[in-house]
C-alpha positions in Angstrom: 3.7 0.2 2.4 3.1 -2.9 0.4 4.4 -3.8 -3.1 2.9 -6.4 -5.2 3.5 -8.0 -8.1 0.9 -8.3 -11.2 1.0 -10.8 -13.0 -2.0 -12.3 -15.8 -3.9 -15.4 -14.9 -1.9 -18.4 -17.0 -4.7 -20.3 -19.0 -4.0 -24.3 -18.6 -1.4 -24.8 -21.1 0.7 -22.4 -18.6 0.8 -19.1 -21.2 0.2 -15.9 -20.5 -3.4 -14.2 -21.2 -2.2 -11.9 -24.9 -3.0 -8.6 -23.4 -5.6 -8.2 -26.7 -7.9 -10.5 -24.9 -8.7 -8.1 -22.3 -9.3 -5.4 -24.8 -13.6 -5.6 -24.5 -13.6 -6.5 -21.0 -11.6 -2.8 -20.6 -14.2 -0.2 -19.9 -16.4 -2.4 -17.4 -13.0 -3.7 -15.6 -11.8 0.0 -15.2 -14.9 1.4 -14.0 -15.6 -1.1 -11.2 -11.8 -0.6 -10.8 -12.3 3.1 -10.0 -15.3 1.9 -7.8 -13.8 -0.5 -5.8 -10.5 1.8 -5.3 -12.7 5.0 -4.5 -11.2 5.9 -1.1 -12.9 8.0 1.7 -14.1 11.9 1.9 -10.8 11.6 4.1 -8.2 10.1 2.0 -7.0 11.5 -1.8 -5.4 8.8 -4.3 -3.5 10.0 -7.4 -1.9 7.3 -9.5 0.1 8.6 -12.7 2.1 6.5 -15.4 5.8 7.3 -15.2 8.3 5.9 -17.3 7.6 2.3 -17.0 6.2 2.7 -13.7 3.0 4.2 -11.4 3.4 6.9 -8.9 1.3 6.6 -6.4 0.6 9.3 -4.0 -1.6 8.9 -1.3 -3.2 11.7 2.1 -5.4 11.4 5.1 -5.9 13.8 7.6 -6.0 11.6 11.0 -7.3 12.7 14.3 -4.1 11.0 16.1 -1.0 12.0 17.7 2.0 11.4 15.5 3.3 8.8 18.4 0.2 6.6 17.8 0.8 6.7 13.9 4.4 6.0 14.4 3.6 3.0 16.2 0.8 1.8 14.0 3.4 2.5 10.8 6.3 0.3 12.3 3.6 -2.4 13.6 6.0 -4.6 10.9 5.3 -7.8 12.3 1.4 -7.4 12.3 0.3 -5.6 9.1 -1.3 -8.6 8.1 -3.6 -8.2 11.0 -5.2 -4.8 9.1 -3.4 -4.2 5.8 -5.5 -6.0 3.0 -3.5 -7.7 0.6 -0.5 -8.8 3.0 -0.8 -12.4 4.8 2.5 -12.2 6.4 5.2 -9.4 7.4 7.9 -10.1 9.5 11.1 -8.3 10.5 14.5 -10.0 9.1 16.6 -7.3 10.9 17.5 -4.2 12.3 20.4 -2.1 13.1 19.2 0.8 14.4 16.8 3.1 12.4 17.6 0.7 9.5 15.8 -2.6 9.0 14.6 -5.2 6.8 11.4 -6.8 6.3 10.2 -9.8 4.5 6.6 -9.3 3.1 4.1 -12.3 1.5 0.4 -12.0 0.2 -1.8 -11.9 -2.8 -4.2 -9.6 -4.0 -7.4 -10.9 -6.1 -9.0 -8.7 -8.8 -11.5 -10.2 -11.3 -9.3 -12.6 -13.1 -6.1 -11.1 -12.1 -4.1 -12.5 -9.1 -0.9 -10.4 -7.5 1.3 -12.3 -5.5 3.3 -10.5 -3.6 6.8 -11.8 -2.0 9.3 -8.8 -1.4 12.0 -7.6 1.0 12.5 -4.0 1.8 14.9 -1.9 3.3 13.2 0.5 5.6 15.1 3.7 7.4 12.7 5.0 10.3 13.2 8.7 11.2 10.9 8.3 14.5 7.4 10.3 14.4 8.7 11.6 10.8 9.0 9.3 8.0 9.6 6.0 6.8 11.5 5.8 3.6 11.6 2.4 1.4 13.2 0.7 -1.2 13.3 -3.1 -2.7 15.9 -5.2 -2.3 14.7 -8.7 -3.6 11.4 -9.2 -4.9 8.7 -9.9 -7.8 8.9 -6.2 -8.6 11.1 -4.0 -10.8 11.1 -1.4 -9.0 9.5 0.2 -5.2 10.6 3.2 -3.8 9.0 5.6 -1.7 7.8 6.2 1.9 5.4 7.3 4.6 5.3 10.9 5.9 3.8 12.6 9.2 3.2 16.4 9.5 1.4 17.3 12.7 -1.3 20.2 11.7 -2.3 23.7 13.5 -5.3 22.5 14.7 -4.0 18.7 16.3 -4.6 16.6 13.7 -2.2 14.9 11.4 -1.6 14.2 7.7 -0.3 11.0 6.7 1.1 10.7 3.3 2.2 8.1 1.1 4.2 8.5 -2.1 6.1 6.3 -4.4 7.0 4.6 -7.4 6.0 0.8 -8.2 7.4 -0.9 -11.8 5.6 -4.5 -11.5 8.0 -7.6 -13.4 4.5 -7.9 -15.6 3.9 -6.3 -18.8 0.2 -5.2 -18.8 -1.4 -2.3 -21.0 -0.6 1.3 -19.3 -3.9 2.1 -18.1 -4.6 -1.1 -16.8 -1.4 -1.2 -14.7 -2.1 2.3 -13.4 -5.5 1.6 -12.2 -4.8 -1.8 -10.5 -1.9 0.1 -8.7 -3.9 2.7 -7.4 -6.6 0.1 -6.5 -4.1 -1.8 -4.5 -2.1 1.1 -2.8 -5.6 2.8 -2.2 -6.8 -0.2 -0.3 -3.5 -0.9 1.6 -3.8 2.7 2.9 -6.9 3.1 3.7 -6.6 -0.2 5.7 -3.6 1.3 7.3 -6.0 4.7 8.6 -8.4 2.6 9.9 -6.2 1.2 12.0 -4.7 4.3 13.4 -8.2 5.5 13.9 -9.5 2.5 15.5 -6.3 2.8 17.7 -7.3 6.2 18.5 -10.8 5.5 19.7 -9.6 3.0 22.0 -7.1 5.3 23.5 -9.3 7.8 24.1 -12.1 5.3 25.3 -9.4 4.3 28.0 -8.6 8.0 28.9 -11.9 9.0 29.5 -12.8 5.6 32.0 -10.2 6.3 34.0 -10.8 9.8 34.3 
């Protein structure tokens, strides 16, 4: 997963937006917040302030083997390909089931922008988990991880949870919904991808059956 920074649109003498500004814009920018980040009948979102921070967990229940989510998950060097938000993610290095990867982009949001320009330290326990943490980056804080828990009747939850501090002071409520806008999206961008992985696998079982 992601992080990203927030940060306020500067005006032209280079300040920050005062956070008062925002104030009568709030209740229209929330709800079409809440509107845009309104994920699937498939996938819960639940975003709650904590300390300075937003924890963020995130669930879908996939029709895909865990192998086929593993591969999509560690797909590192080509998130950018289905992951909105991110226009570059490469791998810096690896040793072994540890690794490093460099992640660029920037998410748009009425006039908010969010660059985003972190490295992460990933350890991959194969067709389990994938557990993250920042090492250099616009954000304060990112910690958390990917989890995959095959179910009784062959389908697969995929969960998400962790804790993002952005460098940017905004109002509470503000931050918390932009989070879960942004961690919402990047998810659901991540299912579709499994899914549409899915299809094509089983479209290429059944033609050469």
């Amino acid at each position: 997963m992601c992080a990203v920074r927030l940060s306020i649109r500067r005006n032209r003498r280079g300040r920050s937006l005062p956070a008062w500004l925002l104030l009568p814009a709030l209740p229209l920018l929330l709800s079409s917040a809440c509107a845009a980040a309104s994920p699937t009948d498939e996938i819960s979102v639940q975003a709650t302030a904590r300390d300075a921070g937003v924890e963020i967990t995130t669930r879908a229940v996939v029709h895909a083997p865990a192998e086929l989510i593993w591969q999509t998950l560690t797909d590192y060097d080509h998130l950018a390909h289905f992951v909105p938000g991110i226009d570059s993610s490469r791998v810096v290095s690896r040793q072994g089931d540890r690794l490093v990867v460099e992640q660029k982009g920037i998410a748009r949001w009425w006039f908010f922008s969010y660059p985003i320009h972190v490295e992460i330290a990933a350890t991959e326990r194969p067709y389990r988990s994938i557990d993250v943490r920042l090492l250099q980056g616009n954000l304060r804080r990112l910690q958390g991880g990917y989890r995959i828990e095959p179910q009784p009747d062959g389908s697969t939850e995929l969960t998400w949870h962790g804790v993002i501090e952005p460098d940017t002071p905004l109002p509470r409520f503000v931050q918390t919904a932009l989070l879960r806008r942004s961690i919402s999206e990047q998810f659901a961008g991540m299912v579709r991808e499994i899914e549409r992985r899915a299809d094509r696998a089983s479209s290429a079982s059944s033609a050469s059956s």
